[in-house]
Structures are given as structure tokens and as C-alpha cells.
VMD Tcl script that builds the backbone (N, CA, C; Angstrom):
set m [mol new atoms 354]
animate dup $m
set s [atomselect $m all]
$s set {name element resname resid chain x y z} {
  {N N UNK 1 A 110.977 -2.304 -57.583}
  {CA C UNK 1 A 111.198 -2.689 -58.948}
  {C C UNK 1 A 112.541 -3.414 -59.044}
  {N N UNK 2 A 112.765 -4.508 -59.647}
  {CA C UNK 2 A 113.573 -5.697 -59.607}
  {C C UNK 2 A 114.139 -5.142 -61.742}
  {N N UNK 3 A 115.323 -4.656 -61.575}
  {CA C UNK 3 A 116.275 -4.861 -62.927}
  {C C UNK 3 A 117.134 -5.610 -62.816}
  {N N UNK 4 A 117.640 -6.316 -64.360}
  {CA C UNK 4 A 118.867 -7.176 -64.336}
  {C C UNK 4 A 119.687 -7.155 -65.313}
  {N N UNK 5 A 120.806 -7.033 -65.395}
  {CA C UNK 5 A 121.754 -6.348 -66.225}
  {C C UNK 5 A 122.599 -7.806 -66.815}
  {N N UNK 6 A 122.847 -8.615 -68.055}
  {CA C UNK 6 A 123.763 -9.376 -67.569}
  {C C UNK 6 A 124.732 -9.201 -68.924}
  {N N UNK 7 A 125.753 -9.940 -68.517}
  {CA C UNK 7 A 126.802 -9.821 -69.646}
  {C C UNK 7 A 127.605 -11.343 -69.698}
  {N N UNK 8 A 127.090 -11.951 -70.898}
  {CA C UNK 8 A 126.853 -13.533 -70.555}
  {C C UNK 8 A 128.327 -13.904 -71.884}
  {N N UNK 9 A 129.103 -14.885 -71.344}
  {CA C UNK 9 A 129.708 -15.520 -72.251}
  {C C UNK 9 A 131.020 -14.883 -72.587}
  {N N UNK 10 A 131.643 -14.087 -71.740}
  {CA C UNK 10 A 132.489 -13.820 -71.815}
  {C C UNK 10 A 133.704 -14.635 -72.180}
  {N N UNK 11 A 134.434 -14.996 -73.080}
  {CA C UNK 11 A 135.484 -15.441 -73.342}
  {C C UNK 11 A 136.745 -15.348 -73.473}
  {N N UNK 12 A 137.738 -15.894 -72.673}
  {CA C UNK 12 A 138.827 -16.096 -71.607}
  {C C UNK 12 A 139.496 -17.224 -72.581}
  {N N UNK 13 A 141.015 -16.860 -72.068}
  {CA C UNK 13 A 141.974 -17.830 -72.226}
  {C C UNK 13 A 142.787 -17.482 -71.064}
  {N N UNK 14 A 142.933 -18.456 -70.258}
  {CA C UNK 14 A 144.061 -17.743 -69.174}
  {C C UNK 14 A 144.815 -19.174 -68.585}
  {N N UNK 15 A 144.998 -18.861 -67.305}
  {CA C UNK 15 A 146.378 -19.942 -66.698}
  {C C UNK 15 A 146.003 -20.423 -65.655}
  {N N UNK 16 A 144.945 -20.389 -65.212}
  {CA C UNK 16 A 144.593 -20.602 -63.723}
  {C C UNK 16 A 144.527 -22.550 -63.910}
  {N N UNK 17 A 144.687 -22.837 -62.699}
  {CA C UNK 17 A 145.124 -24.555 -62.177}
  {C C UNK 17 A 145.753 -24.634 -61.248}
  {N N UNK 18 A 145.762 -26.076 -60.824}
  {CA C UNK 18 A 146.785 -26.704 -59.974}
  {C C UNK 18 A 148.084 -27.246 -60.389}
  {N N UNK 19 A 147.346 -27.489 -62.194}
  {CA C UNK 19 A 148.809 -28.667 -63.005}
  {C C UNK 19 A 149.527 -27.443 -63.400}
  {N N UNK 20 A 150.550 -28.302 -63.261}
  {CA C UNK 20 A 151.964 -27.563 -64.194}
  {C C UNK 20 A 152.025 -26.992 -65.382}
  {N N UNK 21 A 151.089 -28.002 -65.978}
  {CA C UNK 21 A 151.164 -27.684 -67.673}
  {C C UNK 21 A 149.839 -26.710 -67.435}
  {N N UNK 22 A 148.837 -26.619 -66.392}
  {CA C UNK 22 A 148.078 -25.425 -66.997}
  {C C UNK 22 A 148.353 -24.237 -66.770}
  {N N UNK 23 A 149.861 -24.224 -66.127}
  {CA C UNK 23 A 150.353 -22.444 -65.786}
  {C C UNK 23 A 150.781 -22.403 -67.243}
  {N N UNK 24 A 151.338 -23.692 -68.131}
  {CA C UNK 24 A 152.470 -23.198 -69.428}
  {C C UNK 24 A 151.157 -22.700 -70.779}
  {N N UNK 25 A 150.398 -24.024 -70.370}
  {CA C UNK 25 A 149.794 -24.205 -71.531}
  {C C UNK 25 A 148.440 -23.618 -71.569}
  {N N UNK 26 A 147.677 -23.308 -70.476}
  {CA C UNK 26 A 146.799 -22.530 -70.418}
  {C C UNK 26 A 145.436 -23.500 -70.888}
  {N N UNK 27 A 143.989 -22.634 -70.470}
  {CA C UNK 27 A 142.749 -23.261 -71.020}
  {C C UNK 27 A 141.885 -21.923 -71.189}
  {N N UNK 28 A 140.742 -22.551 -71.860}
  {CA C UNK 28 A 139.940 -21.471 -72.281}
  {C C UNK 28 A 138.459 -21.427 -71.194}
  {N N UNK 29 A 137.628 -20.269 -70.879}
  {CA C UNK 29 A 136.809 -20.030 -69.852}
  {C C UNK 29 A 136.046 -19.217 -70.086}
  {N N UNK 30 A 135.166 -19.074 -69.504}
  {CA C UNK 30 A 133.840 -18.713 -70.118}
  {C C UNK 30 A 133.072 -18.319 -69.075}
  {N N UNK 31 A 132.565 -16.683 -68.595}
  {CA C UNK 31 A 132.678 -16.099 -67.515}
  {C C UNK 31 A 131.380 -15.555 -67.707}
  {N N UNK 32 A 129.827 -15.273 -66.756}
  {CA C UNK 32 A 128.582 -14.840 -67.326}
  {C C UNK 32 A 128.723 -13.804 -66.186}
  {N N UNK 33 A 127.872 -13.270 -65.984}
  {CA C UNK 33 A 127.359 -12.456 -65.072}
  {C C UNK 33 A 126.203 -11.675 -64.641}
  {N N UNK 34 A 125.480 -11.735 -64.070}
  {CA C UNK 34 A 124.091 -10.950 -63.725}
  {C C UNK 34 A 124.224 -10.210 -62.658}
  {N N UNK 35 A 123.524 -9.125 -62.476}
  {CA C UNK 35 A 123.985 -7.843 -61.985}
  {C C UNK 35 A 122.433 -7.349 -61.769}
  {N N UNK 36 A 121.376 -7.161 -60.676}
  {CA C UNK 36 A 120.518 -6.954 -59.856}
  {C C UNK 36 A 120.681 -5.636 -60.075}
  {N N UNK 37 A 119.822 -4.699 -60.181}
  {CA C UNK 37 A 120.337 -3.389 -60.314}
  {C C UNK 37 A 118.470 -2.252 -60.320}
  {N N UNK 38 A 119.231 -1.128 -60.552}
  {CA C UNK 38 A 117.525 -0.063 -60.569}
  {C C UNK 38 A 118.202 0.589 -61.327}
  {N N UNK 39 A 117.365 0.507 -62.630}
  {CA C UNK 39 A 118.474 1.395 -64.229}
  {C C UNK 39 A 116.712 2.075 -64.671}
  {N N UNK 40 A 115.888 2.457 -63.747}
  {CA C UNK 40 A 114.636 3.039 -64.342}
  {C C UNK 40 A 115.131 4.431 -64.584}
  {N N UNK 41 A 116.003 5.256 -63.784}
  {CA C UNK 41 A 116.406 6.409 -64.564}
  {C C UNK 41 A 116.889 6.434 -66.019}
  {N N UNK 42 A 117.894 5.421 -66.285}
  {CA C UNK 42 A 118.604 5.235 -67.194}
  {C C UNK 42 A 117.806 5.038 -68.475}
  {N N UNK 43 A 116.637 4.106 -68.031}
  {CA C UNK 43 A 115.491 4.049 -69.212}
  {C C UNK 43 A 114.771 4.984 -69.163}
  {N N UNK 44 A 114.817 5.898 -68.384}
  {CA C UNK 44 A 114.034 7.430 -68.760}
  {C C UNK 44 A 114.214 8.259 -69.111}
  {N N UNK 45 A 115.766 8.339 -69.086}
  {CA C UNK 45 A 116.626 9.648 -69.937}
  {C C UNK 45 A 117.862 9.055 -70.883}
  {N N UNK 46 A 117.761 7.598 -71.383}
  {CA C UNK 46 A 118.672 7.011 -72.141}
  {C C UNK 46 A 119.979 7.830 -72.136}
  {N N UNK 47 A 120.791 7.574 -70.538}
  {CA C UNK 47 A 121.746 7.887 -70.245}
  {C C UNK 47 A 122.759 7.041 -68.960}
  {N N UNK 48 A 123.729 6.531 -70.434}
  {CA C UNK 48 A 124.507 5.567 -69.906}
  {C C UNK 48 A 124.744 5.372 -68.604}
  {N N UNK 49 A 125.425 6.705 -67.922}
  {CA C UNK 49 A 125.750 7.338 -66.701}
  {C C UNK 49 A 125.058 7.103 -65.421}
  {N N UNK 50 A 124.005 6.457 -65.616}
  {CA C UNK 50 A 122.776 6.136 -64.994}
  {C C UNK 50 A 122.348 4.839 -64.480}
  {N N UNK 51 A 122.990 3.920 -65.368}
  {CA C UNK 51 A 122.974 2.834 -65.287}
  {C C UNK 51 A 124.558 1.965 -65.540}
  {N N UNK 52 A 124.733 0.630 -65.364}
  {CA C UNK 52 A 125.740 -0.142 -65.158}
  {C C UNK 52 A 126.424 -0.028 -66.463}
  {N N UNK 53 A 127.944 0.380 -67.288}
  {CA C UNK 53 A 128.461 -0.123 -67.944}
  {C C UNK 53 A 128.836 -1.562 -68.605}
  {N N UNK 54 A 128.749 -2.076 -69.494}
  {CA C UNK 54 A 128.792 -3.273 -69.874}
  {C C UNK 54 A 130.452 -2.952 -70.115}
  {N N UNK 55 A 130.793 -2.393 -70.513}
  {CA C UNK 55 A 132.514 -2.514 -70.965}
  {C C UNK 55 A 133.233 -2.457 -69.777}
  {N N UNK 56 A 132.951 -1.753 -68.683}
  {CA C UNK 56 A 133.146 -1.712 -67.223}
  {C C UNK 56 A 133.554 -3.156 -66.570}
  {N N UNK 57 A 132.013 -3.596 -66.821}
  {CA C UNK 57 A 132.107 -5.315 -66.178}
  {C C UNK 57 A 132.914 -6.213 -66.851}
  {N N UNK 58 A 133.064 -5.757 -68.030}
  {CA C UNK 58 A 134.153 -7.003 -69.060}
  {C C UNK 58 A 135.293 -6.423 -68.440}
  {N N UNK 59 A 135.688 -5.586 -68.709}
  {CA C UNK 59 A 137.060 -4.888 -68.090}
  {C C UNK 59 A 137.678 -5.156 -66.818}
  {N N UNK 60 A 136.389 -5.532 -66.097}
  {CA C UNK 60 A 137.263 -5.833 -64.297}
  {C C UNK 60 A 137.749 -7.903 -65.014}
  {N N UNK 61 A 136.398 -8.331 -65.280}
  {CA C UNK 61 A 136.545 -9.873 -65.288}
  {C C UNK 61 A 137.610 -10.323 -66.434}
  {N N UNK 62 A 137.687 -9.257 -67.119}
  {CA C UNK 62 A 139.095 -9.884 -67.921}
  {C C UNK 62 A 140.592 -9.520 -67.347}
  {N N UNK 63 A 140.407 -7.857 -66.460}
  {CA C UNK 63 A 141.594 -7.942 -65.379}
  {C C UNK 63 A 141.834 -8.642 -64.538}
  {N N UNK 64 A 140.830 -9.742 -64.147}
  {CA C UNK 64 A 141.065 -10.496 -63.255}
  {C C UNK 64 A 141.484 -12.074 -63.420}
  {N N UNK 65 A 140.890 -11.993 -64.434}
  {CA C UNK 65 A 140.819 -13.305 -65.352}
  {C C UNK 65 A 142.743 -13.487 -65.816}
  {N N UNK 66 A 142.916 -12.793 -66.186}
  {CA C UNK 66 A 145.033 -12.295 -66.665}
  {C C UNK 66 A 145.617 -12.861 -64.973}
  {N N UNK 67 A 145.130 -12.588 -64.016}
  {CA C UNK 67 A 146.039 -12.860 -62.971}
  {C C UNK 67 A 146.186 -14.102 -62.776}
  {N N UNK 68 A 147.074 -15.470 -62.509}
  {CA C UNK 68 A 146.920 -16.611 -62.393}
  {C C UNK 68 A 146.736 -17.244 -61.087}
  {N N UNK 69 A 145.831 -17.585 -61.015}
  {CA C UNK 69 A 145.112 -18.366 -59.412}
  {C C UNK 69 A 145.254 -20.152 -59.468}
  {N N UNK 70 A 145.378 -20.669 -58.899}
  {CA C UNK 70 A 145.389 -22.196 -58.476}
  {C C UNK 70 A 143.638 -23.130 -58.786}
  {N N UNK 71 A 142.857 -21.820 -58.490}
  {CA C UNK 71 A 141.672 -21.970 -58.380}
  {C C UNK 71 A 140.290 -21.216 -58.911}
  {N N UNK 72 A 139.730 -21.846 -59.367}
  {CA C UNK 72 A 138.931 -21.198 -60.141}
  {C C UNK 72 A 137.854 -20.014 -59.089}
  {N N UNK 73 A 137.821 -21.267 -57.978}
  {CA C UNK 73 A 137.155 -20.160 -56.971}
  {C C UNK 73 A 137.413 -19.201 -56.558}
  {N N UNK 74 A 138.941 -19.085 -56.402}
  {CA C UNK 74 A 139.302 -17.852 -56.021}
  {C C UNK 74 A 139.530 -16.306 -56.712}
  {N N UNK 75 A 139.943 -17.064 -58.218}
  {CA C UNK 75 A 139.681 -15.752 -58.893}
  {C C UNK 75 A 137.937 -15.407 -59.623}
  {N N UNK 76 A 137.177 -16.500 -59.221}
  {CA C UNK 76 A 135.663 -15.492 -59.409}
  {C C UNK 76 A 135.584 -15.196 -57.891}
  {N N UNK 77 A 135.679 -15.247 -56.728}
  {CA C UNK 77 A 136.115 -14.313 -55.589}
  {C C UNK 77 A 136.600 -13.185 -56.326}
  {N N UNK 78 A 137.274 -13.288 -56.793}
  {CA C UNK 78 A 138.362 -11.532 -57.116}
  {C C UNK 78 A 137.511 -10.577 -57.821}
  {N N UNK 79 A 136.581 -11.580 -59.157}
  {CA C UNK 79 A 135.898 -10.862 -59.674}
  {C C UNK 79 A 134.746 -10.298 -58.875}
  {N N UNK 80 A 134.272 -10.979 -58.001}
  {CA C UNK 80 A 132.779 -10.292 -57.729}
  {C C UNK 80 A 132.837 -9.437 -56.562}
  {N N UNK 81 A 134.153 -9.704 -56.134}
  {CA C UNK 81 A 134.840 -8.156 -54.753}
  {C C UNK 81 A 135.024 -6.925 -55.929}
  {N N UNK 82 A 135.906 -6.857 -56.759}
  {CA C UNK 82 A 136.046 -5.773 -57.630}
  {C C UNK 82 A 134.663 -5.458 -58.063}
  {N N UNK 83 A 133.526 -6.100 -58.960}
  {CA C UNK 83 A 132.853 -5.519 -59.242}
  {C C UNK 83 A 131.924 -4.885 -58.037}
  {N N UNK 84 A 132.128 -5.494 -57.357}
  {CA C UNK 84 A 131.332 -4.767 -56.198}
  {C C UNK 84 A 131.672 -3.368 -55.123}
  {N N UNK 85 A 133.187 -3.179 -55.611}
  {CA C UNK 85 A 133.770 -2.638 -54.856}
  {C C UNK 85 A 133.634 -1.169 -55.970}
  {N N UNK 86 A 133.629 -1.752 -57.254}
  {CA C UNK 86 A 133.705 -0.272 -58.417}
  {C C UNK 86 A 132.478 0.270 -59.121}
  {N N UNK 87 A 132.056 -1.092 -59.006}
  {CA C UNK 87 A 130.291 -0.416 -59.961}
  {C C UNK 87 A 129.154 -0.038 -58.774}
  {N N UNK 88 A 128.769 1.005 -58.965}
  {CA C UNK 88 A 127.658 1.289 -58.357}
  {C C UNK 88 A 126.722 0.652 -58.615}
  {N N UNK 89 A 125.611 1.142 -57.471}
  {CA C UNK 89 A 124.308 0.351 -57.726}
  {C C UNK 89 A 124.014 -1.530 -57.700}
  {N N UNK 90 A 124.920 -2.470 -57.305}
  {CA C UNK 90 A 124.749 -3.352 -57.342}
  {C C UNK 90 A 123.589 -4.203 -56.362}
  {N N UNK 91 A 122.354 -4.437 -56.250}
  {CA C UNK 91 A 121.947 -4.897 -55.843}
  {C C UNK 91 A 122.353 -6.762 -54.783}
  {N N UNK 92 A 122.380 -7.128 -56.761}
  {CA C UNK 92 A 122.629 -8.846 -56.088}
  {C C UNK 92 A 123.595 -9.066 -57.137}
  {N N UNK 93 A 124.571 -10.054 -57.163}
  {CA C UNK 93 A 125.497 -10.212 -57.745}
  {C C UNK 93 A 125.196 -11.564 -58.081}
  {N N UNK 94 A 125.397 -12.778 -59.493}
  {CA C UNK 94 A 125.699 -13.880 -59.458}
  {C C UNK 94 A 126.237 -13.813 -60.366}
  {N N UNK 95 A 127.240 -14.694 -60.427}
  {CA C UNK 95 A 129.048 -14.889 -61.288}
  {C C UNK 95 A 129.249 -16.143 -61.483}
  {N N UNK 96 A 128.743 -17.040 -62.963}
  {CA C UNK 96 A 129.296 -18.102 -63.101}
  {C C UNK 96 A 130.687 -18.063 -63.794}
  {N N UNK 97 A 131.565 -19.031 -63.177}
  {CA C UNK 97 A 132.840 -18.905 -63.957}
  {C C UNK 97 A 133.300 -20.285 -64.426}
  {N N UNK 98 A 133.176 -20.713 -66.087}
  {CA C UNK 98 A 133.387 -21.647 -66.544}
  {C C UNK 98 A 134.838 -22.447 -66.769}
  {N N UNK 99 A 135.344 -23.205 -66.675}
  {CA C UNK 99 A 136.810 -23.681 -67.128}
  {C C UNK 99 A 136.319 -24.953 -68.230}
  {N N UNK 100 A 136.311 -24.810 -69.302}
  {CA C UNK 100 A 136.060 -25.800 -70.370}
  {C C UNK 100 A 137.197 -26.822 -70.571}
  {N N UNK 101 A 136.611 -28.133 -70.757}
  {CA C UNK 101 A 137.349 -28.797 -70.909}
  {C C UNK 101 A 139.010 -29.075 -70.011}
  {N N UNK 102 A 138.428 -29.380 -68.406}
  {CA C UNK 102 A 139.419 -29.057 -67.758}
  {C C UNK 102 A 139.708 -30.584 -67.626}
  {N N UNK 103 A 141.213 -30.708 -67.052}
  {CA C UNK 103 A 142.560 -31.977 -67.306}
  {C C UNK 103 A 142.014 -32.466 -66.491}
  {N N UNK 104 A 140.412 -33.087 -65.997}
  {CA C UNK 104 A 140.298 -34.057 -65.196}
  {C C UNK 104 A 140.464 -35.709 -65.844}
  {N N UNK 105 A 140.590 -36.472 -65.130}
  {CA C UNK 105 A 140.848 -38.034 -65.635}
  {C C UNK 105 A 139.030 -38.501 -66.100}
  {N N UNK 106 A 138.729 -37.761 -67.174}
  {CA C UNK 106 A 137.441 -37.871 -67.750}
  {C C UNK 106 A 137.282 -37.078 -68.678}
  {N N UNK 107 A 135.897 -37.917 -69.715}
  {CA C UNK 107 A 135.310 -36.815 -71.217}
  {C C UNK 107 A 134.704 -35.963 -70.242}
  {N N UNK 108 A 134.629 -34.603 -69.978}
  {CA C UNK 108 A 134.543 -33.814 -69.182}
  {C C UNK 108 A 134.244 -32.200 -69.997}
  {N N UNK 109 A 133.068 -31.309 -70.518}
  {CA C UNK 109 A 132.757 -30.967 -71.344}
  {C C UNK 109 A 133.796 -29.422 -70.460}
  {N N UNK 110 A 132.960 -29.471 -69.140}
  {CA C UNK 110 A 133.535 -28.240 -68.336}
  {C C UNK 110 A 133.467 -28.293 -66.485}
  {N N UNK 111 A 133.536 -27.805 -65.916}
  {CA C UNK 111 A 133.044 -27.286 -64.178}
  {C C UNK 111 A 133.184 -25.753 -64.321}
  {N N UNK 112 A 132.228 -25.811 -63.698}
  {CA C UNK 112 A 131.799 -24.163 -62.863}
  {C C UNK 112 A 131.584 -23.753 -62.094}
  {N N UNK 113 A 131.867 -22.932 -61.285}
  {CA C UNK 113 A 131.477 -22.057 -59.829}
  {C C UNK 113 A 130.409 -21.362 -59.972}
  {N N UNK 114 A 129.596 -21.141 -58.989}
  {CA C UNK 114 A 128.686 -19.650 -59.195}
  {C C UNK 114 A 129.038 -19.290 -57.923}
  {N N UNK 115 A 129.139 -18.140 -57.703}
  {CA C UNK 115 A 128.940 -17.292 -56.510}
  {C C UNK 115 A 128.032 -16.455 -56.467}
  {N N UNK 116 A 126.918 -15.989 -55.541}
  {CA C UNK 116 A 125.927 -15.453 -55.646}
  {C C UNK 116 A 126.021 -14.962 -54.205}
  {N N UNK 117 A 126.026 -13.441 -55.087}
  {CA C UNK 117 A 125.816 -12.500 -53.113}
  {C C UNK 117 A 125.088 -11.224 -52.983}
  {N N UNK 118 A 124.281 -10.607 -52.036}
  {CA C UNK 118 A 123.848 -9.067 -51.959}
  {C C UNK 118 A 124.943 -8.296 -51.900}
}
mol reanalyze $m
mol bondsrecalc $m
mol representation Tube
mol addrep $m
């Protein structure tokens, strides 16, 4: 049996870049997540404990999200080692991590990473 947990749209303001001005001035980001999982206990005895926290998963990706990286890749790296390292039960992991409206020399809406792992 195949479950999927996700917690989509997370919204970020943080510092991560290469430019100067995006350590001062910062941008806004936009972080999803899906989470592979077996929560059939959890739907059988409607008990949280059982299945994946949603405040859990916001909680690591916004602790991680505060730290300032050069690269976008590297801090959704950070995120999907922590969640993997604290939440039980993770099957498959995929982690898009958005940077909106980033200082490229273009109308440029956003770029994103996904990382996707067992």
C-alpha cells in the first residue's frame, strides 16, 4: 500500500545567494514537499502518533530555510537529510525548493530544485 503525505507551499523569506545584496536584502521561496509513507494505522485509530506530523515537517524546512547557503541546492540538501534523519517512516522523499523571482539578467517568474530520494 503506497501513502502520501504532502505539505505544499510553504512560504519563506530568507538570504540564501551568491549576490551581495541577496545576503542584505533577501528573497522570498516557496518550499513543497511529499513524503511516501504507510499512515494505514493512523487512519484506523485517528492517532496523530502514528503517522507523519505536518508541523514537524514545516519546523525542520523553516529551520533550515533561516540558515544562509550560497545555494539553493544545498540548503534543500539540508532539508531532506534532516527530515529524513527525524521523521519516521519515510518511504520516498521529493522536495521542491522554489526561489521566486530570482536576480537573474531576465523577466524570470522563479527556478527550482527537486530532489527526490528513498
Amino acid at each position: 500500500m503506497k501513502h502520501t503525505i504532502e505539505v505544499n507551499g510553504i512560504k519563506i523569506y530568507a538570504f540564501h545567494g551568491c549576490l551581495p545584496e541577496e545576503e542584505k536584502i533577501g528573497g522570498h521561496y516557496s518550499v513543497d514537499v511529499m513524503l511516501n509513507t504507510n499512515f494505514a494505522e493512523a487512519a484506523n485509530s485517528d492517532d496523530l502518533n502514528k503517522t507523519i506530523d505536518y508541523c514537524d515537517v514545516n519546523k525542520i524546512i523553516v529551520e533550515e530555510m533561516a540558515i544562509r547557503s550560497k545555494l539553493i541546492e544545498h540548503v534543500g540538501q539540508r532539508i531532506v537529510n534532516r527530515l529524513k534523519s527525524e521523521i519516521n517512516n519515510i518511504e520516498h522523499i521529493r522536495l521542491k525548493l522554489t526561489k521566486i523571482c530570482p536576480p537573474i539578467n531576465g523577466d524570470v517568474q522563479n527556478v527550482a530544485i527537486i530532489i527526490e530520494e528513498d
